[in-house]
C-alpha positions in Angstrom: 246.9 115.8 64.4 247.0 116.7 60.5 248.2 119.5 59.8 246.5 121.6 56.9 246.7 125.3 56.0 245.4 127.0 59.2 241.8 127.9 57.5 238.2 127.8 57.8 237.5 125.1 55.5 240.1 123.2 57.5 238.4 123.9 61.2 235.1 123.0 59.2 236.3 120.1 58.4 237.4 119.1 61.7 234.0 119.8 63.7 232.6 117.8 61.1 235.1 115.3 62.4 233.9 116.0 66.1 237.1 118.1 67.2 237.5 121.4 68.0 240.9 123.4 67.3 242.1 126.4 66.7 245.6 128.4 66.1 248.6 129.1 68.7 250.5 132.5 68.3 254.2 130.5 69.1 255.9 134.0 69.4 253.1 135.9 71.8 251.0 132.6 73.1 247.7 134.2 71.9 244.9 131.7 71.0 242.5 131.9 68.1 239.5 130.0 67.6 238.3 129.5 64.5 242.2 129.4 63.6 243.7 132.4 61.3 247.2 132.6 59.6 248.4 136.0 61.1 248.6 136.5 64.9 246.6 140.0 65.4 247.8 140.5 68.9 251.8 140.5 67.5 251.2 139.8 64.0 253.6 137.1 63.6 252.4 134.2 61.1 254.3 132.0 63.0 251.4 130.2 64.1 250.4 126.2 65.0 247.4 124.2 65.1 246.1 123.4 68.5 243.1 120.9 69.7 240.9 122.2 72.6 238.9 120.3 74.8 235.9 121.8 74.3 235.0 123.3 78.1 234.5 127.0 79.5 232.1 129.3 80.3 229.7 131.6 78.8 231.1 134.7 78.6 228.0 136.3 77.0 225.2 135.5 75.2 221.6 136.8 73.3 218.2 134.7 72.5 217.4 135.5 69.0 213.3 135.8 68.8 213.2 136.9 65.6 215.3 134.5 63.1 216.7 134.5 59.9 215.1 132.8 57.1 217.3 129.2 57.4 216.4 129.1 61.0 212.9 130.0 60.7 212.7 127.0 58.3 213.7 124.8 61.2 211.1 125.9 63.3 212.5 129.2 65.4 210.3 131.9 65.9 209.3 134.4 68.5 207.6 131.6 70.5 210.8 129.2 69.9 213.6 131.1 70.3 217.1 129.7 70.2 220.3 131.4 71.8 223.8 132.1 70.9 226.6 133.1 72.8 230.3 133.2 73.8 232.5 130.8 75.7 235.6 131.8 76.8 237.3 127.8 77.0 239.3 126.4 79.6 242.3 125.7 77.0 242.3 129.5 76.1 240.3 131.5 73.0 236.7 132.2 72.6 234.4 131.0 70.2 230.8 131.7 69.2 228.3 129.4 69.1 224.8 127.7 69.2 223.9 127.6 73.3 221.3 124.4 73.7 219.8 123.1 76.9 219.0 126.3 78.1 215.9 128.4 78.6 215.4 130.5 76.0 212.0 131.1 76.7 213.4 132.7 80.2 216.6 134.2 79.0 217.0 135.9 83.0 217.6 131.8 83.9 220.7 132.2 81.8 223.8 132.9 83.5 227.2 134.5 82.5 230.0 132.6 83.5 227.8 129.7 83.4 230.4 126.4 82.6 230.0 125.2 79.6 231.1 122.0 77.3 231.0 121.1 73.5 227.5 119.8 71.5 228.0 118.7 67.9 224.3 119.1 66.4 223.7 117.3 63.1 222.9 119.9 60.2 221.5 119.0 57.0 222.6 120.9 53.7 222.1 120.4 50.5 221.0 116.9 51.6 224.0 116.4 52.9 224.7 115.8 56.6 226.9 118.5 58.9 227.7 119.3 62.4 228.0 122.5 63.7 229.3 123.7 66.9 227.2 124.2 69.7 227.8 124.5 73.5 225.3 123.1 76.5 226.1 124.0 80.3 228.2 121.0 81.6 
């Protein structure tokens, strides 16, 4: 794997490349996804890429009825909710993200704990195409 600056535009820029990663603490073994430069469990900035494979289990999530403007604009509203969440993955580290192929409509049909695997959805900026990370029970 490259290795650039452990950083946000660099994890951006490897979703866009369909992989998730984050940082290893190499003096305490903590994980951090999105990846960060200091270790806040020891605060060592001895820290080193790491690729994940993209499974776990929602650890908690919400069903937003009400959206923002930029998701409103994409057709969410109180009749088309959408839901985020939590996984807590396999290879260690949470991340938040998009939850698809669930019920949002019927949020009590969601389940904590629920496994859960990696879902690239396209994005479209600027008129200029983007993934961004999403999850979907496995």
């Amino acid at each position: 794997m490259n290795r650039p600056t452990l950083s946000d535009i660099s994890y951006n820029r490897f979703i866009m490349e369909g992989r998730l990663t984050g940082a290893r603490c190499l003096n305490c073994g903590a994980r951090w996804i999105p990846p960060r430069p200091i270790c806040i469990a020891c605060y060592s900035s001895n820290l080193e890429w790491m690729e994940v494979n993209g499974k776990g289990k929602l650890a908690a999530f919400t069903c937003i009825f009400i959206p923002p403007p930029s998701m409103a604009a994409r057709g969410y509203d109180r009749k088309h909710p959408y839901c985020v969440g939590i996984v807590e993955l396999d290879d260690g580290g949470r991340v938040d993200a998009r939850i698809e192929g669930v019920d949002t409509a019927n949020p009590e049909s969601i389940r904590i704990g629920m496994p859960m695997k990696i879902k690239l959805l396209p994005w479209t900026a600027d008129d200029e195409a983007e993934s961004y990370l999403a999850f979907e029970p496995a």
